[in-house]
C-alpha positions as CSV (number, residue, x, y, z in Angstrom):
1,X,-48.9,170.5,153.0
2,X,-45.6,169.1,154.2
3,X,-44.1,169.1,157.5
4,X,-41.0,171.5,157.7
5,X,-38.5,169.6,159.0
6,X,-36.3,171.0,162.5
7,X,-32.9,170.4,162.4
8,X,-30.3,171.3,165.0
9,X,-26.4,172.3,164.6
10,X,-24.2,172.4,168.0
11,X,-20.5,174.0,167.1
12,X,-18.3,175.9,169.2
13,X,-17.5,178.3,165.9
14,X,-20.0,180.8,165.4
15,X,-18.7,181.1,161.6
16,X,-19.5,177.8,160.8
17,X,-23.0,177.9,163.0
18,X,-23.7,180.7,160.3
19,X,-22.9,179.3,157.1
20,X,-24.6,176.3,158.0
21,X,-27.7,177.3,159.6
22,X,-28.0,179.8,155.9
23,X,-27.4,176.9,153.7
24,X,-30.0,174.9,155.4
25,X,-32.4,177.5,155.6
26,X,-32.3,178.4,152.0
27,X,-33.6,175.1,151.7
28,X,-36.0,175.0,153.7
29,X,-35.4,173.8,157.5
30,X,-36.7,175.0,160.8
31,X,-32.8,175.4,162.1
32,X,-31.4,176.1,165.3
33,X,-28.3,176.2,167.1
34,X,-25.9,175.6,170.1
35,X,-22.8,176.8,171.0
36,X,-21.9,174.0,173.2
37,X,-23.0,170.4,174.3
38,X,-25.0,171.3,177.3
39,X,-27.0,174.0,175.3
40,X,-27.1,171.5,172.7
41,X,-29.0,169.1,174.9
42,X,-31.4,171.9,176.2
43,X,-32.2,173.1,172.8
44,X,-32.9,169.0,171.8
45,X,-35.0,169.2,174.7
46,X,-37.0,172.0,174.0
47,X,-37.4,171.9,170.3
48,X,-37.5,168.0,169.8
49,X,-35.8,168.3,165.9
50,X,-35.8,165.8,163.2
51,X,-32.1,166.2,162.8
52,X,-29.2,166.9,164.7
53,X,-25.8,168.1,163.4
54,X,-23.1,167.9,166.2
55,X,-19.2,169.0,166.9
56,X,-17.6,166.6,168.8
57,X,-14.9,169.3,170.1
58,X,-17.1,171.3,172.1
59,X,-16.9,173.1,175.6
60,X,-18.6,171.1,178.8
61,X,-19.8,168.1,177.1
62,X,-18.4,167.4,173.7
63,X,-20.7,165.9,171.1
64,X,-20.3,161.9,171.8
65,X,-20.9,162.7,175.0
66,X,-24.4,164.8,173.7
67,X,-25.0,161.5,171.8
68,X,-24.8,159.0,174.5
69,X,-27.1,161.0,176.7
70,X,-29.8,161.3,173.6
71,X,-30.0,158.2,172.7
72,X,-30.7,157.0,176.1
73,X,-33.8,159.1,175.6
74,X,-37.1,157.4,174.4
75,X,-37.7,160.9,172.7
76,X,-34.6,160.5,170.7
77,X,-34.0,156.8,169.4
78,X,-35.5,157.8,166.3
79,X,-33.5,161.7,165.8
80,X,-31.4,161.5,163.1
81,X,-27.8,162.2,164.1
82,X,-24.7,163.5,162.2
83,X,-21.1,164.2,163.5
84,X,-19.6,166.9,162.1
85,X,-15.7,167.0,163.0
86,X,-12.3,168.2,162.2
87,X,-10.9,164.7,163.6
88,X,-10.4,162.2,161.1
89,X,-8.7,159.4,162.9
90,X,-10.7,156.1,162.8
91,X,-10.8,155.6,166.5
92,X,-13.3,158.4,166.8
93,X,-15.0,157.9,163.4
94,X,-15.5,154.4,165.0
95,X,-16.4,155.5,168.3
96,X,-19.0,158.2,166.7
97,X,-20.3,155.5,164.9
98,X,-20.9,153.1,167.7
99,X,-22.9,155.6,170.0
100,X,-25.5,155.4,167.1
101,X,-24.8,158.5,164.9
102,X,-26.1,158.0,161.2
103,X,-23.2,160.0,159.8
104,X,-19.6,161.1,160.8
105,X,-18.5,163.9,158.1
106,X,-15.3,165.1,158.4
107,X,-14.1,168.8,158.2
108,X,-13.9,171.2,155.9
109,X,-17.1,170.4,154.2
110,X,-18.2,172.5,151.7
111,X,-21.9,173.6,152.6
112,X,-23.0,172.4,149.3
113,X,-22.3,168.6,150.1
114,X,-23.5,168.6,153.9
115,X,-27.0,170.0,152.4
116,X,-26.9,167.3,149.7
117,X,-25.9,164.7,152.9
118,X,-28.8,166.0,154.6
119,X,-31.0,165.9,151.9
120,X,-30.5,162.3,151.7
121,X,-30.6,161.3,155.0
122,X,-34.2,162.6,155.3
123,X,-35.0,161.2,151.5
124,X,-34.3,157.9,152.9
125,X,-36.4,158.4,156.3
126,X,-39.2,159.1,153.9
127,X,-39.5,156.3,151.6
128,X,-42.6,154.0,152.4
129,X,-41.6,150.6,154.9
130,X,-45.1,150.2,156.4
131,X,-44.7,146.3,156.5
132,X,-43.8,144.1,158.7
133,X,-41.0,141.2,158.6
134,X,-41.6,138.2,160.5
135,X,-38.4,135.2,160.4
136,X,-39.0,133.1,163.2
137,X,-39.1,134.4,166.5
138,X,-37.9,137.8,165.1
139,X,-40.2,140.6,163.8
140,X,-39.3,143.7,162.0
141,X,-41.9,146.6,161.8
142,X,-40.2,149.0,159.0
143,X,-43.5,151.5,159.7
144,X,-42.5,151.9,163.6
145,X,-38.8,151.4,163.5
146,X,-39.4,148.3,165.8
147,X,-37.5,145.1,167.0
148,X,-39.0,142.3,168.6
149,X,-37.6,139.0,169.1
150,X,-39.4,136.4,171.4
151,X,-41.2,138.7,172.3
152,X,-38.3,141.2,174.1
153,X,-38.2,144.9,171.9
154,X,-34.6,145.8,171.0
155,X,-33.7,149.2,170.6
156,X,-31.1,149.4,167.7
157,X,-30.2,153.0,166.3
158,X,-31.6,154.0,162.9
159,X,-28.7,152.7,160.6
160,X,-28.7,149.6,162.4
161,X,-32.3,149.2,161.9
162,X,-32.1,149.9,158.2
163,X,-28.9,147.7,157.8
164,X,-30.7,144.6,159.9
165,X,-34.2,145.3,157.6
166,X,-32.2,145.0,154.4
167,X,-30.4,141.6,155.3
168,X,-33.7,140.6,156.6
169,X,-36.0,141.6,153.6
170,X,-34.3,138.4,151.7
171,X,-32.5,135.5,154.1
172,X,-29.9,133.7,152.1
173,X,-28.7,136.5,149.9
174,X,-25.3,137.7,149.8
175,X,-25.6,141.6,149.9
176,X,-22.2,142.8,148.7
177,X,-20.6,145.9,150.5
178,X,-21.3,148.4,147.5
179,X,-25.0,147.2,147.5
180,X,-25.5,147.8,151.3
181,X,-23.7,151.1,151.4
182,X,-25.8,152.3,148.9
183,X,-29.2,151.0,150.0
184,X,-28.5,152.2,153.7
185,X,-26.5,155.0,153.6
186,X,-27.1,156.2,150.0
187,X,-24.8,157.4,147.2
188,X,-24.5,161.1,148.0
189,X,-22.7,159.8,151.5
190,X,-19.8,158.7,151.6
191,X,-19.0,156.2,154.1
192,X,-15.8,153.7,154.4
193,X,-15.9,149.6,154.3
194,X,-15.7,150.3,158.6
195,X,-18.8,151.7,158.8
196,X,-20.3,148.8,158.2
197,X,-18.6,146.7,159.9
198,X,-19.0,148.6,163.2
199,X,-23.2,148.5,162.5
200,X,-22.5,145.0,161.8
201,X,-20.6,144.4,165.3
202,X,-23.3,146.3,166.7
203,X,-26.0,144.6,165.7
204,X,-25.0,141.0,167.0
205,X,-24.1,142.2,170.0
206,X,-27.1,143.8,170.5
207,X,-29.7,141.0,169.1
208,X,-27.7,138.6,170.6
209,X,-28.6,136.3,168.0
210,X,-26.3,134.1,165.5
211,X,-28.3,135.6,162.4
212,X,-25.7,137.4,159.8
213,X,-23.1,135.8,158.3
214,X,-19.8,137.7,156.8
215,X,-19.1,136.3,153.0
216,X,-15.1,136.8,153.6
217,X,-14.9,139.7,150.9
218,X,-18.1,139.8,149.7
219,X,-20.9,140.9,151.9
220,X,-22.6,139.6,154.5
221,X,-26.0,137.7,154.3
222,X,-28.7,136.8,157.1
223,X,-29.9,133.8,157.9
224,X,-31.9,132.3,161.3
């Protein structure tokens, strides 16, 4: 018997709270809702989902701001995060990106297409890693979502993680852009040539470690 899986939407527009929360129940989810970033956090808190879907235009805290504070929780390293915006500038795209959201989706989105995005999003957090990756002093456990190198953990958000395990699963090889997006973020989602580049940026900074090399338009490649 499988697990239902709990997903959360925070909007300030009860019209598109409602749409949403009907599509995703029709196919299945546990859903629930916030009208705002502070409720948003209280209903995290309380119902601990799998997913969460947030506004970032929302009244108190707005949802980057509901980001940052989650994924400073142990609780919620692993939650599955997706903005859901009407802005569609690349500063914020970016800066959604960097506070470790799995998804930016811009509005209007038909309610078909966000269920098929979150459909994939948890396809992907399904399929079996339960190995471990050892180069050097760095290990990667796929199974536990874990980062260890010289024996320091490294907390890296979930995209991050998947994009670091994929470079990692064969040193040397060129992975070329198409080929990562679609391994890591999938082909229902649709993601720019950015978004990788900010998980890239991210991830050196974060490892501090010399370890993946940009192929000048290509791809990038890892090597230690």
């Amino acid at each position: 018997m499988s697990i239902v899986k709990k997903i959360l939407i925070a909007d300030d527009e009860p019209d598109i709270l409602e749409i949403i929360q009907f599509n995703l129940q029709k196919e299945g989810y546990e859903v629930y809702t916030a009208k705002n970033g502070d409720e948003a956090l209280d209903q995290a808190r309380k119902y601990q989902p799998d997913l969460i879907i947030l506004d970032i235009m929302m009244p108190g805290k707005n949802g980057i701001d509901v980001c940052n504070i989650l994924r400073m929780l142990p609780a919620f390293k692993e939650t599955l995060i997706i903005f859901l915006s009407a802005l569609s500038d690349e500063g914020t795209e970016i800066r959604g990106l960097e506070t470790g959201a799995d998804d930016y989706i811009t509005k209007p989105v038909s309610p078909k297409v966000l269920t098929s995005k979150v459909n994939a999003l948890f396809r992907r957090l399904n399929k079996d890693g339960n190995d471990l990756l050892q180069l050097g002093d760095l290990k990667i456990d796929r199974e536990k979502y874990i980062i260890n190198y010289q024996d320091n953990d490294i907390i890296l958000a979930r995209k991050e993680f998947e994009l670091l395990a994929l470079l990692a699963s064969k040193p040397g090889k060129v992975f070329l852009r198409n080929e990562i997006l679609n391994q890591v973020w999938g082909t229902e989602v649709i993601v720019g040539d950015r978004t990788i580049d900010v998980h890239i940026r991210k991830i050196r900074q974060k490892l501090d470690l010399d370890c993946i090399t940009t192929v000048k338009g290509v791809g990038y490649k890892f090597e230690l």
